[in-house]
Every structure is written in C-alpha cells, then in structure tokens.
N, C-alpha and C positions, 0 to 999 in steps of 0.2 A: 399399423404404423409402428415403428422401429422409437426405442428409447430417444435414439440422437434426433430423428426426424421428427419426432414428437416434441421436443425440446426447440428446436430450430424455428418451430411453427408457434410458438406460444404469444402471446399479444405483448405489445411493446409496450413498457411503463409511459410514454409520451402520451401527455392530453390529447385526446382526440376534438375536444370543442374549441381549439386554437389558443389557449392560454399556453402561457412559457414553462418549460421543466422547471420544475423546482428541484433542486440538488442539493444532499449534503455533503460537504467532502471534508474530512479528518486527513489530519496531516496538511494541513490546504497551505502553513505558512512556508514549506521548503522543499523541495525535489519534485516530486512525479505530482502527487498532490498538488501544488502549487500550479505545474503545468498542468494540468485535469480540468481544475478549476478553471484557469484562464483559455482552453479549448472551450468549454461550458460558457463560460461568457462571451464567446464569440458566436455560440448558436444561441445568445440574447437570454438566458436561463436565469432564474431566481436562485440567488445564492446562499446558503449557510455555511461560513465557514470553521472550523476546529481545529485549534492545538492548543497547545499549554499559553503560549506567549499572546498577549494582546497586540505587545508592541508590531512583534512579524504581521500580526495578521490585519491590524489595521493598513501596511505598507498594503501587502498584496490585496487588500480591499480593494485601495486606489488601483492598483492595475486591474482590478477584474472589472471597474468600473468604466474605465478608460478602454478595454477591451470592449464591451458593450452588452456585459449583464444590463440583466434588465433592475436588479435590486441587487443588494449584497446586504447580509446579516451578518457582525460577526460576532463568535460567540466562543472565546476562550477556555476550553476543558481537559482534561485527559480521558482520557477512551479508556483507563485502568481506574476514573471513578465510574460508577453504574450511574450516580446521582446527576454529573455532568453533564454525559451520554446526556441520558434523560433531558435535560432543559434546554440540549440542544436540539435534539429532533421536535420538541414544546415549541421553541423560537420557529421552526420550521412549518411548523403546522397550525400554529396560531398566528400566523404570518401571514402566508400564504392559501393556510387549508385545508396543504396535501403537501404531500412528500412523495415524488414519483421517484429519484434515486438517491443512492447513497453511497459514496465511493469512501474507500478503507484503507489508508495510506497512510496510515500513524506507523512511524518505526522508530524505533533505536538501533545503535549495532555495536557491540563489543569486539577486542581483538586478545585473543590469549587464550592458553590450553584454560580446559576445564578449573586443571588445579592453581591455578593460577588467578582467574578474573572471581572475584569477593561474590559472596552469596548475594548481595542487593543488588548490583551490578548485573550478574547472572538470572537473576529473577523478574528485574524489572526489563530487560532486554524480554526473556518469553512473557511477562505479562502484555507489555504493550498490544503482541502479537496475541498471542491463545485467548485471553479474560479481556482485552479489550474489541476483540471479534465476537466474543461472548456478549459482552454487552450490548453492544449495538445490535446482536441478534436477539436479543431481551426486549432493546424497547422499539426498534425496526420493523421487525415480523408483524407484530399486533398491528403495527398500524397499514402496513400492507394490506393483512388478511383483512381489515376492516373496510380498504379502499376497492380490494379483488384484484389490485392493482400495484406494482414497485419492482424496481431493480437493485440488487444491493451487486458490487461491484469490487470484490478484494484484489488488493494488489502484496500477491506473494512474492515468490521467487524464485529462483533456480536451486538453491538452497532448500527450497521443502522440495526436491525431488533426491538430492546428492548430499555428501558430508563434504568438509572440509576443515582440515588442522588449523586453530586458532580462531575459530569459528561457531564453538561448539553451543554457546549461547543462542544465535544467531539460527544456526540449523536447527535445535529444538524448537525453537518457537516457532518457523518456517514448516516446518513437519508438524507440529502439532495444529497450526492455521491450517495448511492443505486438507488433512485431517478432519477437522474441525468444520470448514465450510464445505468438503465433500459431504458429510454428513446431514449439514440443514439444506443440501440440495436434496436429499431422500428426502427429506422431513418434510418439505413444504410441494411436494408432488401432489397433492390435494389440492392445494390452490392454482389451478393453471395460471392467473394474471402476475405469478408472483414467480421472476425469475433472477438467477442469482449464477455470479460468474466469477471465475477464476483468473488471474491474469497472472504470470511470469514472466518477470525480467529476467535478461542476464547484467551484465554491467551499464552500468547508467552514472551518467555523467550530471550527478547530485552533491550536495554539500555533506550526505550522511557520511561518507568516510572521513574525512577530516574531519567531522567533528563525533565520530565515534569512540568509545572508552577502550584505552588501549593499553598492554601491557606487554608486547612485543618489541618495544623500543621503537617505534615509529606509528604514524598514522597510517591507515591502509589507500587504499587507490582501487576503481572499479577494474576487473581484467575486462581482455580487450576480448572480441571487438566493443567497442566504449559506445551506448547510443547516448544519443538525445531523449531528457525526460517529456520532451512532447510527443517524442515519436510510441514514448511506451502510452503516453496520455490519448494517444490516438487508438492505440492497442484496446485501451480501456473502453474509451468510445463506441468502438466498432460492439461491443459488447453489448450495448443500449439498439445499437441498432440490428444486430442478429445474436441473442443469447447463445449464448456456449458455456458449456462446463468448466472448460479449461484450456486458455489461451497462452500459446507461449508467444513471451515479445523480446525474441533473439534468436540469431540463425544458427547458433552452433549450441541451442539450448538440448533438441534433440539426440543431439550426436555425442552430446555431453553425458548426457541422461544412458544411454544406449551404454557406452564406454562400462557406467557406473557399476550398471545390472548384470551384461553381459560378462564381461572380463576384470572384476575386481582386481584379481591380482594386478594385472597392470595398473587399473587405475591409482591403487595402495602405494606405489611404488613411483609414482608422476605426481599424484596431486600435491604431495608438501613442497616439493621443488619447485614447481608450476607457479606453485600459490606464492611461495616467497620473492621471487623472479616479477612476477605480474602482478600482483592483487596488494602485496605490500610496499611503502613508499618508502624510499629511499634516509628519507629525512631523522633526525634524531631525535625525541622526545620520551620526556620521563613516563613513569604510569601517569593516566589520568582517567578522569571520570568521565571525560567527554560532555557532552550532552545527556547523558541518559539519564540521571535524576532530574535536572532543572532545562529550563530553555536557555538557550543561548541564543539569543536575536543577531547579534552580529554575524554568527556564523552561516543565516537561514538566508535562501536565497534560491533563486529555480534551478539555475544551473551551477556545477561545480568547474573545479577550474582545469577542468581536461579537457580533449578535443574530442569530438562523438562527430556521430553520423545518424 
C-alpha cells in the first residue's frame, strides 16, 4: 500500500459508540476559526473554544449554541502560552473525556518590509504561528496517543508555500508551520488512529486584515478571488472526514505555487505590483499594532467586510 493510500485509509477521530465529536478549535472568536466552529455545531459537536479575548468568545458561544452544538466550553488562552494550551485541552477532557479533534487557527498578520515591522511585532506574528503549533503539539499528541485516536487540523496558508513584499512576518511563520506540521505527520506514523492535516487558504474574507499591524500606510485586503471563511471551514471539515496531508482551499492556489517554483524571475518582477494593486487597501492609516499584542473584540467577527464566494 502506497504512503497516500495508507494515509487516506486510517480510522476517523469520530466516536464510533455514537457520542458527539468533541472539538477544540483556537482562534474560534474571528475568521475561519469562528466559521469551523460553527460548521462543528451544526454536526451537534461538544465544544472548546480558544483565543485571547473572553468577551469575543462568549458572543460566538451563543451562536455555536444556537447553531446546535451539543455543549460549548469557553476557555480564554493564547496558544504562544504552553500553560493555557494545557488547561484548555484539560477543560476538554475533563469535560467530556476525550478530545477526538483540534483545529488550529490562531493567527496574527503584520504588513511592512522586514526593516520596518519592530522585533515584538515581527516575533509575536511567527510565534502565534511556529511555538503556538508547538504547543498544542506538546499537549495534543499525548492525549491522542493515549486515546489511539484524534485529528489535529491546521489551518496555513498560501503563504507557507510562496513569499510576498511586506509580508515577511507573515510568510516566516507560515513556512516554518508548514514545516513544522509536515514533520509531526512523520513523527506520529506509529500511531495509525492519530491523523493530522494540512489546510491552505488563499484569500478569505475575514477580519484579520483590517485588523492586522501595519506599517505600509494602509490596512491590507484579502487578494481575489476572495472566498468565504465557511467555505475554507468546509475545506477543514472534509479533513475529519478523508485525512490528507495537505489541502489547498483556493482555485488559483496551485498555479500560484507552480508560477513561484517554476519561473521566479517572473514571479520577482509581478508579485510587489500585484500585491499593492490587490492585497493592499486603499485607505490611509498611521503605523499601528493592530491586533497582534492584545485582542480587539470589536474588530472580531466571522466574516470580514469584502464580497467572497
């Protein structure tokens, strides 16, 4: 049997004796996260929810409950403490019992060249990403391999495959996650019940740009084609129900990638124009820190204010 085939076939994290998935999803109060979760509620799923802010995540409680989880937990952390990680997957499993998945959708996003965006800025953007993947792989794993059984479910980007000018935060942390959970798929090939997936957006139509840390005189804007963060949440989904290593959730993510590898020169010479043109908003604003040190609740919300598909 073939690596991919062998993978394809591995046993689903869902209860087989008919009790409801228990889920933990991070990032659960804004974007893709937040849609995840409330797809997850609607297959009646026990909830734990994660981010920094209580306030966001008690709102989207109420819709996961209204959508028709079966429970909701919420449990306020950052995924860049180990200690929080921890007492959140605790909630999960002293709750519940078991922890059959765990979706990974904590982000920040900076905008400005390297020399530009401040070292805490710049660090706390790849930790979110790299050391808070780390964590949840610290206290996740054990409990898997304890059960024979769990899905962990990250959500990257198009960014850990390509660069992009004023982005450079952003695509280190993105590259060193791809990296990173490429690797605990080698590592956990002993355990067959214990599978683990890859998911890549392209642009998505979330709150993170607007309230990203910026230093390019404007906020950014997803480039098109612009989806829906349900439609990536469905991406994510289909993950729980046929594991894959690595899912892309955009149609022009391939040909993007392809451009990247193949023909740099060109792409060297398209992507800063491209990127300015498309990916950055129009609008005027000073530097700021965005979100990426503290939560900003008002800013948190499923969808952002573009048109997707």
């Amino acid at each position: 049997m073939s690596p991919r085939a062998e993978e394809l076939n591995r046993p689903m994290p869902i209860p087989t004796d008919g009790a409801p998935l228990t889920a933990l999803v991070t990032g659960a109060s804004s974007g893709i996260g937040r849609a995840t979760a409330l797809e997850l509620a609607g297959r009646g799923a026990q909830l734990v929810l994660m981010s920094r802010g209580r306030e966001s995540l008690e709102e989207a409680a109420a819709e996961m409950r209204a959508a028709g989880a079966k429970e909701v937990v919420v449990c306020p952390g950052d995924v860049t403490d180990e200690d929080q990680v921890r007492a959140a997957v605790a909630a999960a499993t002293g709750r519940f019992g078991r922890l059959d998945v765990v979706v990974h959708s904590a982000q920040v996003m900076a905008y400005g060249t390297v020399e530009q965006v401040p070292r805490e800025i710049f660090e706390t953007v790849v930790d979110t990403s790299l050391h808070g993947t780390a964590n949840l792989a610290r206290v996740v794993l054990p409990v898997f391999r304890e059960q024979h059984a769990g899905h962990l479910a990250v959500v990257n980007s198009l960014l850990g495959n390509i660069t992009a000018p004023f982005m450079g935060s952003y695509v280190a942390a993105k590259w060193g996650q791809l990296g990173l959970v490429r690797t605990l798929q080698l590592e956990t090939r002993d355990e067959p019940g214990i599978s683990i997936s890859i998911v890549q957006p392209g642009g998505v139509n979330t709150p993170i740009y607007s309230q990203a840390a910026s230093w390019v005189g404007s906020t950014g804007r997803p480039p098109p084609p612009v989806y829906s963060p349900f439609r990536v949440a469905r991406s994510v989904l289909s993950t729980l129900d046929r594991p894959r290593r690595v899912v892309q959730s955009g149609l022009f993510n391939p040909i993007i990638t392809a451009g990247f590898r193949l023909v740099p020169g060109i792409y060297d010479v398209l992507v800063g124009p491209l990127l300015k043109q498309l990916a950055i908003s129009n609008d005027d604003v000073p530097p700021t820190t965005g979100n990426v040190l503290e939560s900003k609740p008002a800013g948190n919300a499923t969808e952002g204010r573009w048109r997707s598909i």
